[in-house]
N, CA, C and O atoms as a DFTB+ gen file, in Angstrom:
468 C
 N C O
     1  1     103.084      77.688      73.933
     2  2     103.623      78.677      74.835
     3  2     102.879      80.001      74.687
     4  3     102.372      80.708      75.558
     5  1     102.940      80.152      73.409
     6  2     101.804      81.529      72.768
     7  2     100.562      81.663      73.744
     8  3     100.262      82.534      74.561
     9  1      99.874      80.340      73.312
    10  2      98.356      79.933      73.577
    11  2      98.476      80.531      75.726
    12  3      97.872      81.424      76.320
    13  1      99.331      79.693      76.137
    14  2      99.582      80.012      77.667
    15  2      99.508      81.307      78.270
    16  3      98.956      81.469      79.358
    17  1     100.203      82.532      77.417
    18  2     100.829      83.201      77.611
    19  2      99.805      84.257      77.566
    20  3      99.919      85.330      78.158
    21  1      98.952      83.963      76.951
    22  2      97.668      84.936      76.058
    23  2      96.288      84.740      76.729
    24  3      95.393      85.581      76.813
    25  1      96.287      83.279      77.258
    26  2      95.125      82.983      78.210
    27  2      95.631      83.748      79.674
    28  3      94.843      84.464      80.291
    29  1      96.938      83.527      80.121
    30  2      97.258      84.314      81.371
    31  2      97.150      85.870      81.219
    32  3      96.588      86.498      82.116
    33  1      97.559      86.395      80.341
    34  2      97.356      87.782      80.276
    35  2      95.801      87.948      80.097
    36  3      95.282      88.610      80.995
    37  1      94.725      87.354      78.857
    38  2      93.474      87.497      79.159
    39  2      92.883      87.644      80.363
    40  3      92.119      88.569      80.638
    41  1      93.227      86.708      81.150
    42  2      92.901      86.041      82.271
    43  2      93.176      87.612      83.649
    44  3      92.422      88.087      84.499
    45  1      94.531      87.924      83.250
    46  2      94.642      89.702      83.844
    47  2      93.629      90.369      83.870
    48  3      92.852      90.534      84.810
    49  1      93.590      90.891      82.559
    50  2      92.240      91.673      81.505
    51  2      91.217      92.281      82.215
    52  3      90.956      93.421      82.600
    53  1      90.340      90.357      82.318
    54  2      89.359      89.968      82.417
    55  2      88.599      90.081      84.188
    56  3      87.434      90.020      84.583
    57  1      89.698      90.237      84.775
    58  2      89.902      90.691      86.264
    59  2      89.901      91.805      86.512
    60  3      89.049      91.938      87.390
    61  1      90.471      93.037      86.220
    62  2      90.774      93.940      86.089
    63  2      89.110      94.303      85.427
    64  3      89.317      95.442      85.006
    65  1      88.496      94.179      85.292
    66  2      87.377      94.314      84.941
    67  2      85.712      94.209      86.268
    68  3      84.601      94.731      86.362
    69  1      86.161      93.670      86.670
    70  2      85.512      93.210      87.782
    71  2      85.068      94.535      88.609
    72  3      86.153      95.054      88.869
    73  1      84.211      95.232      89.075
    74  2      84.338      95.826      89.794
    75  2      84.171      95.928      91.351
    76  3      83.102      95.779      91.942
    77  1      85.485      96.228      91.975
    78  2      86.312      95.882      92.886
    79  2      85.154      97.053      94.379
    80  3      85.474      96.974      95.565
    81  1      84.828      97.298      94.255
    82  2      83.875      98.782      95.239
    83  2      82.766      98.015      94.955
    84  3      82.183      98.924      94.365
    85  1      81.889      96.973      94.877
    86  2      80.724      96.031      95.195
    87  2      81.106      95.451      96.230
    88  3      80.323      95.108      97.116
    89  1      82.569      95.226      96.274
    90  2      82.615      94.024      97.466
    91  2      83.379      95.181      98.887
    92  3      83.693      94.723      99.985
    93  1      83.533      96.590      98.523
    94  2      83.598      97.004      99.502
    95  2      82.953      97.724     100.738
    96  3      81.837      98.237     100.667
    97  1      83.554      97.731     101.632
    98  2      82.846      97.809     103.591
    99  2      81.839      98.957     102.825
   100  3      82.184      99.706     101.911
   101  1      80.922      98.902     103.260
   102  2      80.104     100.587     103.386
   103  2      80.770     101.318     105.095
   104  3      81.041     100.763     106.159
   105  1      80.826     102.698     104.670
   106  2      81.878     103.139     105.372
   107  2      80.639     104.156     106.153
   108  3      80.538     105.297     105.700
   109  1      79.699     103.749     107.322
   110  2      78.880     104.484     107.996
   111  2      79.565     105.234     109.082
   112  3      79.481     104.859     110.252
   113  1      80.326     106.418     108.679
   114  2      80.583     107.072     110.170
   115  2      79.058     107.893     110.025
   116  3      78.108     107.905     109.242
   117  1      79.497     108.604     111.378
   118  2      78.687     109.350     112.213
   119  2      78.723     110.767     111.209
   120  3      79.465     110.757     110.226
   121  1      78.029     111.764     111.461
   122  2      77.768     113.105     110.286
   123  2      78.599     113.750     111.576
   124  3      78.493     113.517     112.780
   125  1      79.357     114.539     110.936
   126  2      80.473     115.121     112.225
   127  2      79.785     116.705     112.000
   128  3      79.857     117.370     110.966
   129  1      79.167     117.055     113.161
   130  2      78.720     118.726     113.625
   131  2      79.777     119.776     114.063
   132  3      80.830     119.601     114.676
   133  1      79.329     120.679     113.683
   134  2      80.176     121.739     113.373
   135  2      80.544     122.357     115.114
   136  3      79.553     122.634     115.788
   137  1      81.577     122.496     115.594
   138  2      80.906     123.014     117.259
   139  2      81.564     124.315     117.151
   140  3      82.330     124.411     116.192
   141  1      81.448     125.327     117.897
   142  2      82.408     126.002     118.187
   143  2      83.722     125.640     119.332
   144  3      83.660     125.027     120.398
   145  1      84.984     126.326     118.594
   146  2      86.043     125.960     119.440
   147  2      86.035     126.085     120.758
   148  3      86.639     125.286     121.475
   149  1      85.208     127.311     121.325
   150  2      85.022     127.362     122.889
   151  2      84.143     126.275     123.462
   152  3      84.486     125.606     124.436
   153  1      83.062     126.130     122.858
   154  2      82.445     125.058     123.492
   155  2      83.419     123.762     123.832
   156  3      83.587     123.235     124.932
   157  1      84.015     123.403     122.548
   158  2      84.819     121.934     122.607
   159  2      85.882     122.153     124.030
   160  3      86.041     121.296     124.899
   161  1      86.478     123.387     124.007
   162  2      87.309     123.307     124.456
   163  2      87.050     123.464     126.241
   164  3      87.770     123.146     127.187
   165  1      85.218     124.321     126.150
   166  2      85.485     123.935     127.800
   167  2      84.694     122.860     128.075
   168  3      84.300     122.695     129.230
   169  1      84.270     121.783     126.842
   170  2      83.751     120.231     127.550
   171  2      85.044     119.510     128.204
   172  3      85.081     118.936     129.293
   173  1      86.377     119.727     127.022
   174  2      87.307     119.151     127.450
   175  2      88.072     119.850     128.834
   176  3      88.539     119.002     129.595
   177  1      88.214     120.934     129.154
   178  2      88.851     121.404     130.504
   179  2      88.188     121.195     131.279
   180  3      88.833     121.134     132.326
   181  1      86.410     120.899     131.555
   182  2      85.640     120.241     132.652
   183  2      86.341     118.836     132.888
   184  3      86.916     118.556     133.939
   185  1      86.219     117.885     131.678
   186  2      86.834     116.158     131.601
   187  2      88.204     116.566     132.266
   188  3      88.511     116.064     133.347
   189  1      88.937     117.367     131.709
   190  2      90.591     117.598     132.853
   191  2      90.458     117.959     134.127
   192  3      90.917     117.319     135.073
   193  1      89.891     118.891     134.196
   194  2      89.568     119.045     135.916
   195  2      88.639     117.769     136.793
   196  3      89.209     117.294     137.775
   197  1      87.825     117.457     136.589
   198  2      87.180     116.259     136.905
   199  2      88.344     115.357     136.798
   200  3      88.622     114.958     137.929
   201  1      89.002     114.954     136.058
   202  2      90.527     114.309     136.262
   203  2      91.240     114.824     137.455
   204  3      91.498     113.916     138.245
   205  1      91.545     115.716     137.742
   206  2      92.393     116.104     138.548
   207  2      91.943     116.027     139.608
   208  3      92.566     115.432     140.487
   209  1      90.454     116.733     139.905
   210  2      90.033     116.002     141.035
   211  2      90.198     114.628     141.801
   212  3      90.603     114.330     142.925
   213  1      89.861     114.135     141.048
   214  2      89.826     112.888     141.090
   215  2      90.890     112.135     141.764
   216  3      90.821     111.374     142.729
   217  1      92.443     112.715     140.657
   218  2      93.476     112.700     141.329
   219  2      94.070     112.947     142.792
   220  3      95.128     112.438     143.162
   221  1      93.413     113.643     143.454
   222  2      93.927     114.525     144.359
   223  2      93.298     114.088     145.335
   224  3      93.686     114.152     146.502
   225  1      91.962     113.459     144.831
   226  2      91.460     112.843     146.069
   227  2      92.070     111.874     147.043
   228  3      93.133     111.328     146.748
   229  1      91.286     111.549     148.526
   230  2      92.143     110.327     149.049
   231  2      91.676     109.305     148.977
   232  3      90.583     109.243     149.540
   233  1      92.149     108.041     148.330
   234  2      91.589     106.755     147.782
   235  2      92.170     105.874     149.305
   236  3      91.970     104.660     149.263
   237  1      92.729     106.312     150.360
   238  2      92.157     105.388     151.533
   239  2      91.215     105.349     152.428
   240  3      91.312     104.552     153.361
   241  1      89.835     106.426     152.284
   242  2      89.252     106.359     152.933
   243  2      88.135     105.722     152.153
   244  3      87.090     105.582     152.789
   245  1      88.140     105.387     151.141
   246  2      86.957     104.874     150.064
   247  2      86.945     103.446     150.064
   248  3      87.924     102.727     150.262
   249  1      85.774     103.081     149.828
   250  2      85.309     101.907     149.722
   251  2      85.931     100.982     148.201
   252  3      86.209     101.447     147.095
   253  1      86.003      99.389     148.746
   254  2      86.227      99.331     147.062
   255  2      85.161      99.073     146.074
   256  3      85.340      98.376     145.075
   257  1      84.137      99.604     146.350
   258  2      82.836      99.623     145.168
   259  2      83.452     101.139     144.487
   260  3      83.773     101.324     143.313
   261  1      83.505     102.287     145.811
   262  2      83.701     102.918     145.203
   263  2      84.957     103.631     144.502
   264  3      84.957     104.616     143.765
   265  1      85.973     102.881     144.929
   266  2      87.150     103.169     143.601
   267  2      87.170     102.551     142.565
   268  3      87.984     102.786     141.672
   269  1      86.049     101.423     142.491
   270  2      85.769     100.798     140.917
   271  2      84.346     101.897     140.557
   272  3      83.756     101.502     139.551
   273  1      83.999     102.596     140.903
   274  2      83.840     103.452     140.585
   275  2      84.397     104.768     139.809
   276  3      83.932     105.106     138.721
   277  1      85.044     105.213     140.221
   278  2      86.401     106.282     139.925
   279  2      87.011     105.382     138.897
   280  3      86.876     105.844     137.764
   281  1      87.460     104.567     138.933
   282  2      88.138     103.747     138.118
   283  2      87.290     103.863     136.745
   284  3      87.805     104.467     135.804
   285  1      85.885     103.247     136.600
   286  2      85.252     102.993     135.270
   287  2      85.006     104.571     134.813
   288  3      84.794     105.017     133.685
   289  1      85.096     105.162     135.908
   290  2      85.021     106.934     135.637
   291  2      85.896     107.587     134.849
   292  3      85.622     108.378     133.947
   293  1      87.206     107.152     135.303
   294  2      88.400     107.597     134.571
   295  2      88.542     106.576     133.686
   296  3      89.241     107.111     132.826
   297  1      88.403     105.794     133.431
   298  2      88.470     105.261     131.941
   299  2      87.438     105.978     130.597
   300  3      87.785     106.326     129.469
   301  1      86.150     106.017     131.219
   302  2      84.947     106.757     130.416
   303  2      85.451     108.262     129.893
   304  3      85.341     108.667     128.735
   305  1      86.027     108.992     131.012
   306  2      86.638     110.269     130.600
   307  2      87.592     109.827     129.559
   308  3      87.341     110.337     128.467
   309  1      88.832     108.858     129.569
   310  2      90.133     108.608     128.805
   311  2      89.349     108.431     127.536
   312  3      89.668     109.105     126.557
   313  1      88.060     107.336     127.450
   314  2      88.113     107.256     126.477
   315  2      87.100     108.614     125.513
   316  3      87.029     108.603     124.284
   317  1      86.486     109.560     126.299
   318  2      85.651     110.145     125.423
   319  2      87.012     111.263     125.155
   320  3      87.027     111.654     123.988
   321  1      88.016     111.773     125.927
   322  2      89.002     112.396     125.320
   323  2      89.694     112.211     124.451
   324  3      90.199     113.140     123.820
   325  1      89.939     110.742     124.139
   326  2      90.820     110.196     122.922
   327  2      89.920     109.789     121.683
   328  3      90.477     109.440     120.643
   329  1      88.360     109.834     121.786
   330  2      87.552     110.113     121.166
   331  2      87.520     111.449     120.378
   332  3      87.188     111.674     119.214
   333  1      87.864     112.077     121.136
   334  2      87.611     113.712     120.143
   335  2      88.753     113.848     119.508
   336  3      88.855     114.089     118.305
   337  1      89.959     113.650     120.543
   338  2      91.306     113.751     119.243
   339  2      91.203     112.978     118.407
   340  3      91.889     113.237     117.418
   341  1      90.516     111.938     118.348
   342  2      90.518     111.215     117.065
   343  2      89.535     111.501     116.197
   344  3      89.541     110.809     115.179
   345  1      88.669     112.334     116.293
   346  2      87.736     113.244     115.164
   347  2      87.932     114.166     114.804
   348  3      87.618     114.542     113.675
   349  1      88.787     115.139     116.035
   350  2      89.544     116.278     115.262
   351  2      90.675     115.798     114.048
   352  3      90.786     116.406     112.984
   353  1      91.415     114.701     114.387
   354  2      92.571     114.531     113.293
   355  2      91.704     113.781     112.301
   356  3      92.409     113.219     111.463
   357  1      90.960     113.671     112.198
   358  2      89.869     113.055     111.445
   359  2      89.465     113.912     110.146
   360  3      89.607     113.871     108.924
   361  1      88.796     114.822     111.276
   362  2      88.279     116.144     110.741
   363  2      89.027     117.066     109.620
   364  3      88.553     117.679     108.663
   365  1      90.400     116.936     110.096
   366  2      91.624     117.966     109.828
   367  2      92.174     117.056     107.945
   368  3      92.462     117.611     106.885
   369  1      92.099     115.364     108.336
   370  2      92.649     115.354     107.017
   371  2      91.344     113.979     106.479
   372  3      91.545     112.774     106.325
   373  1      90.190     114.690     106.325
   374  2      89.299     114.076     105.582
   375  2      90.391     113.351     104.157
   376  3      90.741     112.200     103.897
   377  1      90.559     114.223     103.727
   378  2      90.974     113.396     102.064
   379  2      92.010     114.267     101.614
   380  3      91.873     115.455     101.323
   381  1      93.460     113.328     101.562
   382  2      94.518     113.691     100.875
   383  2      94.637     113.777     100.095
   384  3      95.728     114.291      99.845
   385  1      93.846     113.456      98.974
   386  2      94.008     113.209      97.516
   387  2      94.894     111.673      97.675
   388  3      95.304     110.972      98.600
   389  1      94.899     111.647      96.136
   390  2      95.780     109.951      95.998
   391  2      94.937     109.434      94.648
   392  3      93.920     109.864      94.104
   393  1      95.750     108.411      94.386
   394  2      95.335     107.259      93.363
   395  2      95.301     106.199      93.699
   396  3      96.160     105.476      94.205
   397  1      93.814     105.970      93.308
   398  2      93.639     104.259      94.091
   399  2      93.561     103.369      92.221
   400  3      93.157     103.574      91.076
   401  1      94.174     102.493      92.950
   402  2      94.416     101.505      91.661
   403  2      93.940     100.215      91.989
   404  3      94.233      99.882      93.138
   405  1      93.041      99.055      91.078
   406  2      93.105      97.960      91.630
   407  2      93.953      97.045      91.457
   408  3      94.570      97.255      90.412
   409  1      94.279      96.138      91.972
   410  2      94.930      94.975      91.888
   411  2      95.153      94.263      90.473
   412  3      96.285      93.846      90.226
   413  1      93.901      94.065      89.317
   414  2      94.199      93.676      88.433
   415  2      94.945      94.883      87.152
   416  3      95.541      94.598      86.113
   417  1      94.620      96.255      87.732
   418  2      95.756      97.241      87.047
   419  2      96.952      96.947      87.760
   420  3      97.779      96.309      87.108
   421  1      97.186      97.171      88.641
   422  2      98.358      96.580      88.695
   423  2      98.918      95.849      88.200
   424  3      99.929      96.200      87.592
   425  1      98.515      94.462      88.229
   426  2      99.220      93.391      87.178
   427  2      99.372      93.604      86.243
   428  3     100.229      92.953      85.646
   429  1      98.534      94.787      85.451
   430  2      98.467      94.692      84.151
   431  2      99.797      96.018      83.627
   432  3     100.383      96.062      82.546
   433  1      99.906      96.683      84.461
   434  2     101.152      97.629      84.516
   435  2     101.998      97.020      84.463
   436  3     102.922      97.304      83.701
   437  1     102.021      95.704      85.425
   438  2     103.650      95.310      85.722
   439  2     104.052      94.500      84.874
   440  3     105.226      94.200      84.661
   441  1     102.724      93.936      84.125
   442  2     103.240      93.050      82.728
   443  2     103.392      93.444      81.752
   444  3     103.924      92.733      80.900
   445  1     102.885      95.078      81.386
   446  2     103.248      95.802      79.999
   447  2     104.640      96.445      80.455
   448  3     105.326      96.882      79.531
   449  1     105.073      96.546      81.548
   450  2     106.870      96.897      82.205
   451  2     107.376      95.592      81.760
   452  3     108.409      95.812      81.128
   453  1     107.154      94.493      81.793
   454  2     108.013      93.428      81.601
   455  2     108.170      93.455      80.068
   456  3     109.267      93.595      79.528
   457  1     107.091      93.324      79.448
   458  2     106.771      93.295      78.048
   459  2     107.878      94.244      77.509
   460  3     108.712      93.771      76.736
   461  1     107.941      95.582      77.874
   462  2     108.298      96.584      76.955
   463  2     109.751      96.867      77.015
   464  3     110.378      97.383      76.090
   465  1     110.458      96.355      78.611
   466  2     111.437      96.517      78.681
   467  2     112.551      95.018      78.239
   468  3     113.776      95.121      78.296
């Protein structure tokens, strides 16, 4: 039972050893540039107005090439707008701090908790 008990916990150890960041993604974002707030802010009120246009226009006198036009248009705008909010909140919380632990600490915590208590 000893012998069992001592190879499974080795067996923890010996894992916990491994290092776990060889087998992880390489994380290639893009180098994020510094802009000024006015600039950002009148690329984005051009993309809103060009929206609105758009809106306001009359889609029964148009062809349907060209409201699949407008169409892939306003999607391209949706997505380069939800593009930037998602680099600004990006931007805003690069790194919370935290403790990263691996998997074989873990086990090995939860078996010196069993052990001790």
């Amino acid at each position: 039972m000893k012998k069992v008990v001592l190879s499974i916990l080795l067996a923890f150890v010996l894992q916990s050893f491994i290092p776990e960041q060889l087998y992880a993604k390489k994380d290639k974002s893009p180098v994020v540039v510094a802009t000024t707030e006015t600039a950002q802010s009148a690329d984005v009120s051009l993309l809103v107005a060009r929206v609105e246009s758009i809106k306001a226009m009359d889609m029964s006198d148009l062809s349907s090439t060209e409201r699949k036009e407008l169409r892939k248009e306003l999607r391209a705008i949706k997505n380069d707008l939800k593009a930037r909010s998602e680099s600004d909140a990006n931007a805003t919380a690069i790194n919370n701090g935290g403790v990263y632990l691996s998997v074989g600490a873990i086990i090995i915590i939860v078996l010196l908790l069993i052990l001790l208590l």
